[in-house]
N, CA, C and O atoms as a Maestro MAE file, in Angstrom:
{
 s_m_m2io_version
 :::
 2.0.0
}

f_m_ct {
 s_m_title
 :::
 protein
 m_atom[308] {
  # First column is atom index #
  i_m_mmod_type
  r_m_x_coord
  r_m_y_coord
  r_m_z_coord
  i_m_residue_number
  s_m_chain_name
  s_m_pdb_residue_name
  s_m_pdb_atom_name
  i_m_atomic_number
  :::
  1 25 16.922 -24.642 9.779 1 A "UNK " " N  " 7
  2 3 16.074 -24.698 8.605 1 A "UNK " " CA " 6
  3 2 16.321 -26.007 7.873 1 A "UNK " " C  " 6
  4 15 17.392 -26.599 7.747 1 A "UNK " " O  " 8
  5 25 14.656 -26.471 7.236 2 A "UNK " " N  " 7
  6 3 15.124 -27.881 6.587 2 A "UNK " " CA " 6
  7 2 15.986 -27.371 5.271 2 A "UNK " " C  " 6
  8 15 17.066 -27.893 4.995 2 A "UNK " " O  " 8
  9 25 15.578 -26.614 4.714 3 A "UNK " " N  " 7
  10 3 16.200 -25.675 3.408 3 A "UNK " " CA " 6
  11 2 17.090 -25.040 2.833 3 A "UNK " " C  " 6
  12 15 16.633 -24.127 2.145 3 A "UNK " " O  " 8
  13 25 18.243 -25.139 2.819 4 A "UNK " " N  " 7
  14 3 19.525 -24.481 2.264 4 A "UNK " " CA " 6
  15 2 19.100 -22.585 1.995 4 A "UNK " " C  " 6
  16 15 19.593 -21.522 2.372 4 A "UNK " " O  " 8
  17 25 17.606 -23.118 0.908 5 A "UNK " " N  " 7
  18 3 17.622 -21.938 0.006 5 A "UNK " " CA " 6
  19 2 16.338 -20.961 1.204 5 A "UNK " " C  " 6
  20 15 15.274 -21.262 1.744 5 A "UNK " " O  " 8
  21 25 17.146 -19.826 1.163 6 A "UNK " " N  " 7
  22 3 16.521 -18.853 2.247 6 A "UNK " " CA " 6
  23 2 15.218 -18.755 1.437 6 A "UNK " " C  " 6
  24 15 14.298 -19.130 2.163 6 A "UNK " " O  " 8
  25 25 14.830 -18.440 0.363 7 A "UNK " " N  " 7
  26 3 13.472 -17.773 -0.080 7 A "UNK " " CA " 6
  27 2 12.152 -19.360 -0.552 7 A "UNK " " C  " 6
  28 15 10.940 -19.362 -0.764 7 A "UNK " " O  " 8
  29 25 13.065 -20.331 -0.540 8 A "UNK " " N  " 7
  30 3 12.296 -21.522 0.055 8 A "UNK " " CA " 6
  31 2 11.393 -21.819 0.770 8 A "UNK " " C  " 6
  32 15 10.263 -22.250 0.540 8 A "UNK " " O  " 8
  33 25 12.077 -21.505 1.925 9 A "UNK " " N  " 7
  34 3 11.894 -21.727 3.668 9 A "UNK " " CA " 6
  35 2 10.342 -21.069 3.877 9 A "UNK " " C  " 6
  36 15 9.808 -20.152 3.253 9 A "UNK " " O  " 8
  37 25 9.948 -21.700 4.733 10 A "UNK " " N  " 7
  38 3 8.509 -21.377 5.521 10 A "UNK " " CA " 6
  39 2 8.528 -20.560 6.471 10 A "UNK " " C  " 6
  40 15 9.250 -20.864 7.420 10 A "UNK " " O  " 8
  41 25 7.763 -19.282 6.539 11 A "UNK " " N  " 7
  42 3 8.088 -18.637 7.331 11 A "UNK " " CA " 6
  43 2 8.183 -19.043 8.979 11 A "UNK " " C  " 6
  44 15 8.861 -18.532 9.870 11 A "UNK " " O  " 8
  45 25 7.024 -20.410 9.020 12 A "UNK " " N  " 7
  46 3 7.321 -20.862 10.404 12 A "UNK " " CA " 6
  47 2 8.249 -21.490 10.485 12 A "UNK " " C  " 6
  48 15 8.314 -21.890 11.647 12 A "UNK " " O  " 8
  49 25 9.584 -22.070 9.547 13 A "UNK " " N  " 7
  50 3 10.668 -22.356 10.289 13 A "UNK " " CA " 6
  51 2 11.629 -21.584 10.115 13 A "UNK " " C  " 6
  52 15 12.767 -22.026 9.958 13 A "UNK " " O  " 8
  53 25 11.307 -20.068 10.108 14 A "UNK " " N  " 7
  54 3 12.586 -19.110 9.947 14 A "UNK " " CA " 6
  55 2 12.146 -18.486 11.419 14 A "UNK " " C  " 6
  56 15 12.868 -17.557 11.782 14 A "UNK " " O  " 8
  57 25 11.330 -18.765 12.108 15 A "UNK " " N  " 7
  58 3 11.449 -17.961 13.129 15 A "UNK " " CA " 6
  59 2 10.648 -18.550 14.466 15 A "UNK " " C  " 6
  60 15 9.603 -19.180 14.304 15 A "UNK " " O  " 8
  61 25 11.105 -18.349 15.579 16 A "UNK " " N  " 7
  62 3 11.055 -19.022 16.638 16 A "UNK " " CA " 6
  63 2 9.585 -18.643 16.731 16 A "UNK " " C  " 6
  64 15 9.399 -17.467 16.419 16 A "UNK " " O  " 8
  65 25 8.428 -19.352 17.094 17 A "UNK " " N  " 7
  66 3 7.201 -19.365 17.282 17 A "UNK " " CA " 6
  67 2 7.037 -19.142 18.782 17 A "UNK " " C  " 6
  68 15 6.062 -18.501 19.174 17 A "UNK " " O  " 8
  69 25 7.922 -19.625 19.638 18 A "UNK " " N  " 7
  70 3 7.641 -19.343 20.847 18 A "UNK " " CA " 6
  71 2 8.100 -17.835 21.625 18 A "UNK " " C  " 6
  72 15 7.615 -17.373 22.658 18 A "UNK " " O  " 8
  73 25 9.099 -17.300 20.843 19 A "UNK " " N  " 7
  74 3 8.792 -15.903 20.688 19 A "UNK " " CA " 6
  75 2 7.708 -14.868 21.474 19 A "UNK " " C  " 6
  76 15 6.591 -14.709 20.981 19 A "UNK " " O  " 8
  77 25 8.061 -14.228 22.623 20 A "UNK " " N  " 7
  78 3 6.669 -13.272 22.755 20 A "UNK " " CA " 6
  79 2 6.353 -12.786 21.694 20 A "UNK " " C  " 6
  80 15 5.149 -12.917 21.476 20 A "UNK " " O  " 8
  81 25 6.792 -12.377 21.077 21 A "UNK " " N  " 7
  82 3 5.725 -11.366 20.319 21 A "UNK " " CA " 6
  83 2 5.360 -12.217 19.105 21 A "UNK " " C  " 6
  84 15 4.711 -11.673 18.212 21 A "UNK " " O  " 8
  85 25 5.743 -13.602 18.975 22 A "UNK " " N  " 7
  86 3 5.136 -14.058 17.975 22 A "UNK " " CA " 6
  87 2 3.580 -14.948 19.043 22 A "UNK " " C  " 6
  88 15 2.586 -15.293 18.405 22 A "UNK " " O  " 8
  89 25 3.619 -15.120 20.159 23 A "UNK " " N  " 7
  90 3 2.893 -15.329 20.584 23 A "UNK " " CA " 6
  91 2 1.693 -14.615 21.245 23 A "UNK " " C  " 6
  92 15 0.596 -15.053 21.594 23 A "UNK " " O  " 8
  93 25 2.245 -13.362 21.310 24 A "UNK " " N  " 7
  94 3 1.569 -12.261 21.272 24 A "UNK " " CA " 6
  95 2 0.470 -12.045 19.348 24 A "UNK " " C  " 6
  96 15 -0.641 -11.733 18.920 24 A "UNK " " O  " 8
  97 25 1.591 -12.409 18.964 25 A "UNK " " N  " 7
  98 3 0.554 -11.837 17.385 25 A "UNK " " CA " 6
  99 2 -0.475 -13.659 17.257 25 A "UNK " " C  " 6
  100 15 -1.143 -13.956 16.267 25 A "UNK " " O  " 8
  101 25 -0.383 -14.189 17.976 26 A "UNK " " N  " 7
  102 3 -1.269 -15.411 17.670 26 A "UNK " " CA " 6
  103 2 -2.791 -15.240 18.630 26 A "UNK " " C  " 6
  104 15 -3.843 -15.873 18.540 26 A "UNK " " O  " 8
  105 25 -2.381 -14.090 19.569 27 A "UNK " " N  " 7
  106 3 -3.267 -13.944 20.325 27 A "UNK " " CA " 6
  107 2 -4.004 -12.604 20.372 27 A "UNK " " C  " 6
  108 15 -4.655 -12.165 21.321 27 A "UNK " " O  " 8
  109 25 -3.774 -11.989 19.100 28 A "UNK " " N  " 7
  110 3 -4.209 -10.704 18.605 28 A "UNK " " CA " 6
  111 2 -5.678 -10.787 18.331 28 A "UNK " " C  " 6
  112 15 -5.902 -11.829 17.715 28 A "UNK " " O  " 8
  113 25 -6.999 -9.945 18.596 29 A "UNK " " N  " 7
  114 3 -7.869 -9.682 17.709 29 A "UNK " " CA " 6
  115 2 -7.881 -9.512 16.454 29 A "UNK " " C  " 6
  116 15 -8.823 -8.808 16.089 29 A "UNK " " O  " 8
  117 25 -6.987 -9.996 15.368 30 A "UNK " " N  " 7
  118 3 -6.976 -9.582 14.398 30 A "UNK " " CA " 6
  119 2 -8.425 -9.089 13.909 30 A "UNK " " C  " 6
  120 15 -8.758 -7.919 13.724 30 A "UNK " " O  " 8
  121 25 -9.367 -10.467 13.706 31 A "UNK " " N  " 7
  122 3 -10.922 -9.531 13.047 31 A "UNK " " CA " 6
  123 2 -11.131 -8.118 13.478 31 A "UNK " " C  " 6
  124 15 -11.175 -7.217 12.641 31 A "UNK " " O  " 8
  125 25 -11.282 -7.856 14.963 32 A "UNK " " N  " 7
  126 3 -11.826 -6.589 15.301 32 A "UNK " " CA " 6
  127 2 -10.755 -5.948 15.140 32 A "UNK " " C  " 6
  128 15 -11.268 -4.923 14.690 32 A "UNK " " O  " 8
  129 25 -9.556 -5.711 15.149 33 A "UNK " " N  " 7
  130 3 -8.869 -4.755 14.840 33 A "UNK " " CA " 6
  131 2 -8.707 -4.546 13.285 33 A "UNK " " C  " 6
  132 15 -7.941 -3.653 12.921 33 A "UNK " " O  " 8
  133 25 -9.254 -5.171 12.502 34 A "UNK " " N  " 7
  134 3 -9.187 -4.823 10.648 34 A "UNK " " CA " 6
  135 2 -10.617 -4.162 10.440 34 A "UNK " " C  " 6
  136 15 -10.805 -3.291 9.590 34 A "UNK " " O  " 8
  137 25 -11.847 -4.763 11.488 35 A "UNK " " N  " 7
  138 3 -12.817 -3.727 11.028 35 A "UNK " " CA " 6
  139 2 -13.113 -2.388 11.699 35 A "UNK " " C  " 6
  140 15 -14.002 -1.614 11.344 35 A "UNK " " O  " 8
  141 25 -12.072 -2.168 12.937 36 A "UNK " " N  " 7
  142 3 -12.009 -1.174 13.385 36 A "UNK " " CA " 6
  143 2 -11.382 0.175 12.588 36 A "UNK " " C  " 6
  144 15 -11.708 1.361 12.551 36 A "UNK " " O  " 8
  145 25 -10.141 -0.757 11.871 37 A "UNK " " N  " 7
  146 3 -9.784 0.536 10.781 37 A "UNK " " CA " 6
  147 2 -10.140 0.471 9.389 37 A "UNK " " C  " 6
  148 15 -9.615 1.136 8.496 37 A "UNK " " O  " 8
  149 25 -11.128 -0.432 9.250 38 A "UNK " " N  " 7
  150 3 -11.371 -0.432 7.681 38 A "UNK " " CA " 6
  151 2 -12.023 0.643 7.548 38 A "UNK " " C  " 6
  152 15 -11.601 1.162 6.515 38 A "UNK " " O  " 8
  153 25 -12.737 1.218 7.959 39 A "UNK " " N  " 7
  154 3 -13.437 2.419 7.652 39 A "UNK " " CA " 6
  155 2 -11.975 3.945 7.328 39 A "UNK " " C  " 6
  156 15 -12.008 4.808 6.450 39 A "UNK " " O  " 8
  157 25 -11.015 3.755 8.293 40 A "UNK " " N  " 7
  158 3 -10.042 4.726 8.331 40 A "UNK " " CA " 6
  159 2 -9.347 4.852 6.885 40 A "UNK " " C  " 6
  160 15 -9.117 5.888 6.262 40 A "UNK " " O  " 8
  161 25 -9.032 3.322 6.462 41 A "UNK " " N  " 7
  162 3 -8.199 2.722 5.283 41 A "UNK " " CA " 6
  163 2 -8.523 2.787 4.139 41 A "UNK " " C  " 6
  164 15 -7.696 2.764 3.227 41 A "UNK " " O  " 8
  165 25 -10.033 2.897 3.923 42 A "UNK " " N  " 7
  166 3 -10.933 2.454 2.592 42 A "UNK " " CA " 6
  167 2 -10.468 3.254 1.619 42 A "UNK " " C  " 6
  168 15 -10.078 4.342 2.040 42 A "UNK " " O  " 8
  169 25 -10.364 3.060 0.284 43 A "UNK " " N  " 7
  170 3 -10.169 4.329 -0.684 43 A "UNK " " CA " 6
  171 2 -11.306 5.092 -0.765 43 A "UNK " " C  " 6
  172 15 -12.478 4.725 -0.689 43 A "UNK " " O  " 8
  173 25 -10.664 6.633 -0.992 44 A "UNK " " N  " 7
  174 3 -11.515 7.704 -1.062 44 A "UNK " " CA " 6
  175 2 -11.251 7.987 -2.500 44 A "UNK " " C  " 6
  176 15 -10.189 8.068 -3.118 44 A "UNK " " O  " 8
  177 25 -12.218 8.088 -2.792 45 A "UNK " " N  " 7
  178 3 -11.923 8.538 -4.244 45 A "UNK " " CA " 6
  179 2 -11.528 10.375 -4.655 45 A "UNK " " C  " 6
  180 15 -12.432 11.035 -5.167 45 A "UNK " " O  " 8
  181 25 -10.726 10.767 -4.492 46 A "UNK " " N  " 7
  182 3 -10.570 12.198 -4.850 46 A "UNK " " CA " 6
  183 2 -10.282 12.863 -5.957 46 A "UNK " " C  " 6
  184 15 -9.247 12.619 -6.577 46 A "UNK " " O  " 8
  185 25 -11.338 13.980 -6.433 47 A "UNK " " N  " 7
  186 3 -11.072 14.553 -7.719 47 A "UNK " " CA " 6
  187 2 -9.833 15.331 -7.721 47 A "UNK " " C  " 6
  188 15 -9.139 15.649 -6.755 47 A "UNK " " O  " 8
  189 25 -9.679 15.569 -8.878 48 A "UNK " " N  " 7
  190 3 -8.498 16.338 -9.551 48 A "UNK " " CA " 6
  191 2 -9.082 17.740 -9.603 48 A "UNK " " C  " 6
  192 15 -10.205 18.154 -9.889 48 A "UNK " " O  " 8
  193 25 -8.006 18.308 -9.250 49 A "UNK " " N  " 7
  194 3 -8.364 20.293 -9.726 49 A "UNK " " CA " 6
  195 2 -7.631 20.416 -10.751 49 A "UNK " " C  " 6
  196 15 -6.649 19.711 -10.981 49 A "UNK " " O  " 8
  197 25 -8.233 21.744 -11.781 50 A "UNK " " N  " 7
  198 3 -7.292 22.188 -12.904 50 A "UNK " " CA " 6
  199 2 -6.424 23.190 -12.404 50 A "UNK " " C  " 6
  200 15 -6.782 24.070 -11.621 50 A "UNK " " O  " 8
  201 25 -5.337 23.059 -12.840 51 A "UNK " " N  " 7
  202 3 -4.329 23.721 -12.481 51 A "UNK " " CA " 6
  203 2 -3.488 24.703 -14.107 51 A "UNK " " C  " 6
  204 15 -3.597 24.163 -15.208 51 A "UNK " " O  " 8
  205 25 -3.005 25.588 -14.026 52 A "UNK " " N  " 7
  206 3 -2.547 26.424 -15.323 52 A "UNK " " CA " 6
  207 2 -1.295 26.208 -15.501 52 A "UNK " " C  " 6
  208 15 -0.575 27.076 -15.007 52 A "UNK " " O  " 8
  209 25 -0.784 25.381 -16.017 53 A "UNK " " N  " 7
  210 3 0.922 25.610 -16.240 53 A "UNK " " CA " 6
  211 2 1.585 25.939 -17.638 53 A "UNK " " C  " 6
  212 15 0.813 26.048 -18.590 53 A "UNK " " O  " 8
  213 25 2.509 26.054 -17.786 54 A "UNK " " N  " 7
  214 3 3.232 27.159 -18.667 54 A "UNK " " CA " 6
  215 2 4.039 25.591 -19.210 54 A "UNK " " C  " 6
  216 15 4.328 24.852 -18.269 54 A "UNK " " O  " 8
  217 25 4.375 25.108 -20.509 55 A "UNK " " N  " 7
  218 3 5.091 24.510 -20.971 55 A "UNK " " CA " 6
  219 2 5.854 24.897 -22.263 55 A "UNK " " C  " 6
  220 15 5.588 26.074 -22.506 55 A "UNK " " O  " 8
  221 25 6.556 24.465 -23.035 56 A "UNK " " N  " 7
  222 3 6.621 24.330 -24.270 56 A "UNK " " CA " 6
  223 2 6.370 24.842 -25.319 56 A "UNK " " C  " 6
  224 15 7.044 25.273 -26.255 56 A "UNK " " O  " 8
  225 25 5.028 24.740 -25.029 57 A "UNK " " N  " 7
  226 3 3.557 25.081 -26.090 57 A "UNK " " CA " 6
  227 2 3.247 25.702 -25.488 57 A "UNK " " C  " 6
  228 15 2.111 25.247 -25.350 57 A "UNK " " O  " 8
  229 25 3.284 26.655 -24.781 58 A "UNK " " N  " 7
  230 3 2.837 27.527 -23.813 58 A "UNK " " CA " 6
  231 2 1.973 27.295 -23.105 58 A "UNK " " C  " 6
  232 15 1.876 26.073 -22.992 58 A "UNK " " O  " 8
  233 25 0.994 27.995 -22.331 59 A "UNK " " N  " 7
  234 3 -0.145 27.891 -21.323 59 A "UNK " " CA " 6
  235 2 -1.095 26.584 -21.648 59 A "UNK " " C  " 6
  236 15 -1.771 26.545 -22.677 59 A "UNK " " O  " 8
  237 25 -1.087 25.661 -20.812 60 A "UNK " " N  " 7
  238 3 -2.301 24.618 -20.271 60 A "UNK " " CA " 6
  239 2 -3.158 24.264 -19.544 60 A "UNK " " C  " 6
  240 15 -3.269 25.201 -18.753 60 A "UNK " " O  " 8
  241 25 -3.697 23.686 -19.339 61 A "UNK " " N  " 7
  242 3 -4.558 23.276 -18.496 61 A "UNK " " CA " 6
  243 2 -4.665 21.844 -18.148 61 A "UNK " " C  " 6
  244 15 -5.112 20.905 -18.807 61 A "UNK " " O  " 8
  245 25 -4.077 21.896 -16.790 62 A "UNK " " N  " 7
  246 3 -3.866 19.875 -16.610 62 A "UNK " " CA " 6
  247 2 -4.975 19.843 -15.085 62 A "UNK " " C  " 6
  248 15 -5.333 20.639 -14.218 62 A "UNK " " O  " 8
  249 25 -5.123 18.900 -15.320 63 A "UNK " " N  " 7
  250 3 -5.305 18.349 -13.890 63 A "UNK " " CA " 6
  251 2 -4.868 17.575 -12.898 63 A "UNK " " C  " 6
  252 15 -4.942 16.347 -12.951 63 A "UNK " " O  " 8
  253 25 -4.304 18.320 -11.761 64 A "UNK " " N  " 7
  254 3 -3.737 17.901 -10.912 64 A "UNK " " CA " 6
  255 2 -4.545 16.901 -9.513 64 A "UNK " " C  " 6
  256 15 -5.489 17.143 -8.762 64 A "UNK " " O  " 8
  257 25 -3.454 15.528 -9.699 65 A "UNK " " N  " 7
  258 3 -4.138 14.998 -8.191 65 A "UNK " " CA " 6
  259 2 -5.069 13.706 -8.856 65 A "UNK " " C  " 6
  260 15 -5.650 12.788 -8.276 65 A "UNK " " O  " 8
  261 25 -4.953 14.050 -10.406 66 A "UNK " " N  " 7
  262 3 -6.189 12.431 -10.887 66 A "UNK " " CA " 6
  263 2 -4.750 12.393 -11.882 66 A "UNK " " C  " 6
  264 15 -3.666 12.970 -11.965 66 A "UNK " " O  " 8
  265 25 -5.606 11.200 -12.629 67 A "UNK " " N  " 7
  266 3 -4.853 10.622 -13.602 67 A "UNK " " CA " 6
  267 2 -3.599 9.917 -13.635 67 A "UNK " " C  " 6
  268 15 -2.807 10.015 -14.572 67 A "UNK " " O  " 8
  269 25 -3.376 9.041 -12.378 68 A "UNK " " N  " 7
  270 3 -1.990 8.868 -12.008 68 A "UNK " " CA " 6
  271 2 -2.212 7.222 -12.095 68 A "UNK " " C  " 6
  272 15 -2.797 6.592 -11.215 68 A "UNK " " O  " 8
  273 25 -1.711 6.691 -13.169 69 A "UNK " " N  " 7
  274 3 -1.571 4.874 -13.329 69 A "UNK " " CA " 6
  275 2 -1.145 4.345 -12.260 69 A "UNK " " C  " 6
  276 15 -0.712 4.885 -11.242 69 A "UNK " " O  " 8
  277 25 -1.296 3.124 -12.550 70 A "UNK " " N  " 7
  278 3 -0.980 1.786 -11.291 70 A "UNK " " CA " 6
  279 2 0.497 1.448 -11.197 70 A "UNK " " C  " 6
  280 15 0.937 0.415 -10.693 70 A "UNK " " O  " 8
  281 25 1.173 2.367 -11.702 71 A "UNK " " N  " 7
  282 3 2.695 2.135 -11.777 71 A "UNK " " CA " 6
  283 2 3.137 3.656 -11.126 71 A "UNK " " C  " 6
  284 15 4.268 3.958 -10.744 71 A "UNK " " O  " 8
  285 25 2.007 4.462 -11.110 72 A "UNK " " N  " 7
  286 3 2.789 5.874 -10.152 72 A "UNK " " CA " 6
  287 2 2.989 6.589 -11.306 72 A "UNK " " C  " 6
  288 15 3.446 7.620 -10.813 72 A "UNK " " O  " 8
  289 25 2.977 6.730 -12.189 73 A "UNK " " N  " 7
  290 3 2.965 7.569 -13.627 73 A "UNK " " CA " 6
  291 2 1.971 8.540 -14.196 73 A "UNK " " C  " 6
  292 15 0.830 8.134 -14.418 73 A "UNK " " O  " 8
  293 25 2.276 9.704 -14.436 74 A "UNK " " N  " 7
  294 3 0.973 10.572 -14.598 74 A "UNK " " CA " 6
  295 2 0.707 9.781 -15.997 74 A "UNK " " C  " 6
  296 15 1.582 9.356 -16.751 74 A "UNK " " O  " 8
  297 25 -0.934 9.666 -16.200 75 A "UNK " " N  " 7
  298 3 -1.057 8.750 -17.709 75 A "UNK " " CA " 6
  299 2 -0.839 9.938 -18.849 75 A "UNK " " C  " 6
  300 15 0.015 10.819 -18.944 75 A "UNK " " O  " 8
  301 25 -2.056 9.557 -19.727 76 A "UNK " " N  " 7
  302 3 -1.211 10.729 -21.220 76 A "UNK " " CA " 6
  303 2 -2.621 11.305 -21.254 76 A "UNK " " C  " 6
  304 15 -3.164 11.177 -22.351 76 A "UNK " " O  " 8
  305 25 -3.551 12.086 -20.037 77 A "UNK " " N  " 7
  306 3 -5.096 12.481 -19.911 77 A "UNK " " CA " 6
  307 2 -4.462 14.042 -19.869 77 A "UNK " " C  " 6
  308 15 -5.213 15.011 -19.766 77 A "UNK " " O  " 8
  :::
 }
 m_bond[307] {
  # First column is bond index #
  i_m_from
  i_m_to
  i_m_order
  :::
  1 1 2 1
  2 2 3 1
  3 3 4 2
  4 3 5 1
  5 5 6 1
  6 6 7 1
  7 7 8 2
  8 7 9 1
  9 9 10 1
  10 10 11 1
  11 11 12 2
  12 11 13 1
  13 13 14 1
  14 14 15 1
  15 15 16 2
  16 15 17 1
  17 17 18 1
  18 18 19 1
  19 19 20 2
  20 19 21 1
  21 21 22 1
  22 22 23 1
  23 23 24 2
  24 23 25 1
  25 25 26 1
  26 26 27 1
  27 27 28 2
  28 27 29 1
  29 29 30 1
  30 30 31 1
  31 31 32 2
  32 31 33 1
  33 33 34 1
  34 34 35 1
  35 35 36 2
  36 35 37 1
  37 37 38 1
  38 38 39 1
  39 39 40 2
  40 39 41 1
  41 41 42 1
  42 42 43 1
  43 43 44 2
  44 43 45 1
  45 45 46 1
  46 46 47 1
  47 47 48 2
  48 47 49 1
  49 49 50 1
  50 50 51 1
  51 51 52 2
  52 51 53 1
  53 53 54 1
  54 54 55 1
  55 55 56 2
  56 55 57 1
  57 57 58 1
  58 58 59 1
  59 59 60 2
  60 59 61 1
  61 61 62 1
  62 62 63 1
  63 63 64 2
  64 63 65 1
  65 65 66 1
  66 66 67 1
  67 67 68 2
  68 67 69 1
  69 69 70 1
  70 70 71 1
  71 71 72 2
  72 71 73 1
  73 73 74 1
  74 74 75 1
  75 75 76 2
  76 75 77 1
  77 77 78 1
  78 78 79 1
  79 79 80 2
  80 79 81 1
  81 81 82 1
  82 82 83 1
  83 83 84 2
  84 83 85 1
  85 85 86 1
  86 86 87 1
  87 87 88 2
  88 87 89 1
  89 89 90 1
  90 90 91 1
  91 91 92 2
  92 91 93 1
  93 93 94 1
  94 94 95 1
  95 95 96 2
  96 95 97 1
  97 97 98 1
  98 98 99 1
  99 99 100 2
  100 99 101 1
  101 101 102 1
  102 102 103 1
  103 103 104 2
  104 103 105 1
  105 105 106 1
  106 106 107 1
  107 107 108 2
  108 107 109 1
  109 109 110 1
  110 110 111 1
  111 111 112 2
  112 111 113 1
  113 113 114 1
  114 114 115 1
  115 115 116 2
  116 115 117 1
  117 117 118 1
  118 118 119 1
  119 119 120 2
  120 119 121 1
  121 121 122 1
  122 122 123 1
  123 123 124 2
  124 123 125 1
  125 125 126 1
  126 126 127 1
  127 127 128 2
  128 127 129 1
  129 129 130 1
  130 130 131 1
  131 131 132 2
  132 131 133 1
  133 133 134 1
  134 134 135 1
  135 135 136 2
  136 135 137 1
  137 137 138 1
  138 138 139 1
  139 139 140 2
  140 139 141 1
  141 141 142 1
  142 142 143 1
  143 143 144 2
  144 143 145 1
  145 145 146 1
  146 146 147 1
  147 147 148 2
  148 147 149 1
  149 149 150 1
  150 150 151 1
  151 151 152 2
  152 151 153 1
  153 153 154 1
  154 154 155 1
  155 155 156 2
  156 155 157 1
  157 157 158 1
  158 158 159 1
  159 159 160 2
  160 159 161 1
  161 161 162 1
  162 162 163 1
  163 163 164 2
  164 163 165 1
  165 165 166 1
  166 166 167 1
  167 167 168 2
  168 167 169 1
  169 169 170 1
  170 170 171 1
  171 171 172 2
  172 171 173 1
  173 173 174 1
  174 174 175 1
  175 175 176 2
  176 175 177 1
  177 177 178 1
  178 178 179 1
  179 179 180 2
  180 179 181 1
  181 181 182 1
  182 182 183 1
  183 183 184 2
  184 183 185 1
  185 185 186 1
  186 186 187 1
  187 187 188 2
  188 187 189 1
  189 189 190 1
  190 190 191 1
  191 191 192 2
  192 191 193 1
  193 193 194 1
  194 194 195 1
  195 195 196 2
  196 195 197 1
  197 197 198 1
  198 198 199 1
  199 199 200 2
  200 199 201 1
  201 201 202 1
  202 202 203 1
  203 203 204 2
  204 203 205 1
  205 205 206 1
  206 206 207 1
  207 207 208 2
  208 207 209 1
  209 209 210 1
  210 210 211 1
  211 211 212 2
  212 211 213 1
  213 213 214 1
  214 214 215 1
  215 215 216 2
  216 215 217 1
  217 217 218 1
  218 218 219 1
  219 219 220 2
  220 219 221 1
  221 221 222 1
  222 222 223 1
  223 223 224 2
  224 223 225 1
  225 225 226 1
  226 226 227 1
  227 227 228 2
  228 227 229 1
  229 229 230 1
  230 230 231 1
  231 231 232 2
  232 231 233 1
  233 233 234 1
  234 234 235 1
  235 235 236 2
  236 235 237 1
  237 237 238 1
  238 238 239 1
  239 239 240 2
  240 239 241 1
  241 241 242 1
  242 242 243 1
  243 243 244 2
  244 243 245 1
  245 245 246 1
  246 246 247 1
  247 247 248 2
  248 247 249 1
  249 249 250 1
  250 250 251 1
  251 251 252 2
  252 251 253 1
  253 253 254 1
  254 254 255 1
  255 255 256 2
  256 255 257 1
  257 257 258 1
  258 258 259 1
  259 259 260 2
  260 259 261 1
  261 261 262 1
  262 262 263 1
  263 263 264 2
  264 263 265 1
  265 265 266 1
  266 266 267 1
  267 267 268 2
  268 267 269 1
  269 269 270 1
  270 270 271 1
  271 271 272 2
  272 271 273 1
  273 273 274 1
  274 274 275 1
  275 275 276 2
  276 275 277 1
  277 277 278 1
  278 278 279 1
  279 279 280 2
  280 279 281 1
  281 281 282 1
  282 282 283 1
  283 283 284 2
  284 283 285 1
  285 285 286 1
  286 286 287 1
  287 287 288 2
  288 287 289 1
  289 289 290 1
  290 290 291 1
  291 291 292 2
  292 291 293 1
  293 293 294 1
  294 294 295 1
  295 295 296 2
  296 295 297 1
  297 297 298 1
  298 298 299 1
  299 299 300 2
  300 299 301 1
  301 301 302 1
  302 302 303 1
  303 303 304 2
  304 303 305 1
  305 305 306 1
  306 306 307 1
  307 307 308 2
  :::
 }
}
């Protein structure tokens, strides 16, 4: 490596290019194999069911399966 610092470095000089399988991945279909599974991959959008749970305050009504932020957090819905 020209680079001391590992997170520097280019990934093409951290790793041998002549490599089968890096020469193998240079010779991949990539296009047709991304629109072959884009259809598999796509987001589905899925509703939430209400569900009854018992808290605190006693009996609620939440919905389960929506409402979940971009950090993985149920929001405050």
């Amino acid at each position: 490596m020209s680079t001391d610092d590992f997170f520097r470095a280019r990934l093409d000089q951290m790793i041998d290019l002549c490599h089968p399988l890096a020469v193998l991945a240079t010779r991949m279909p990539w296009d047709e194999i991304e629109k072959a599974l884009a259809p598999a991959l796509a987001h589905k959008d899925r509703a939430g069911r209400q569900v009854e749970g018992a808290d605190l305050f006693g009996p609620t009504l939440q919905v389960a399966g929506s409402g979940v932020s971009n950090r993985g957090r149920p929001s405050g819905t």
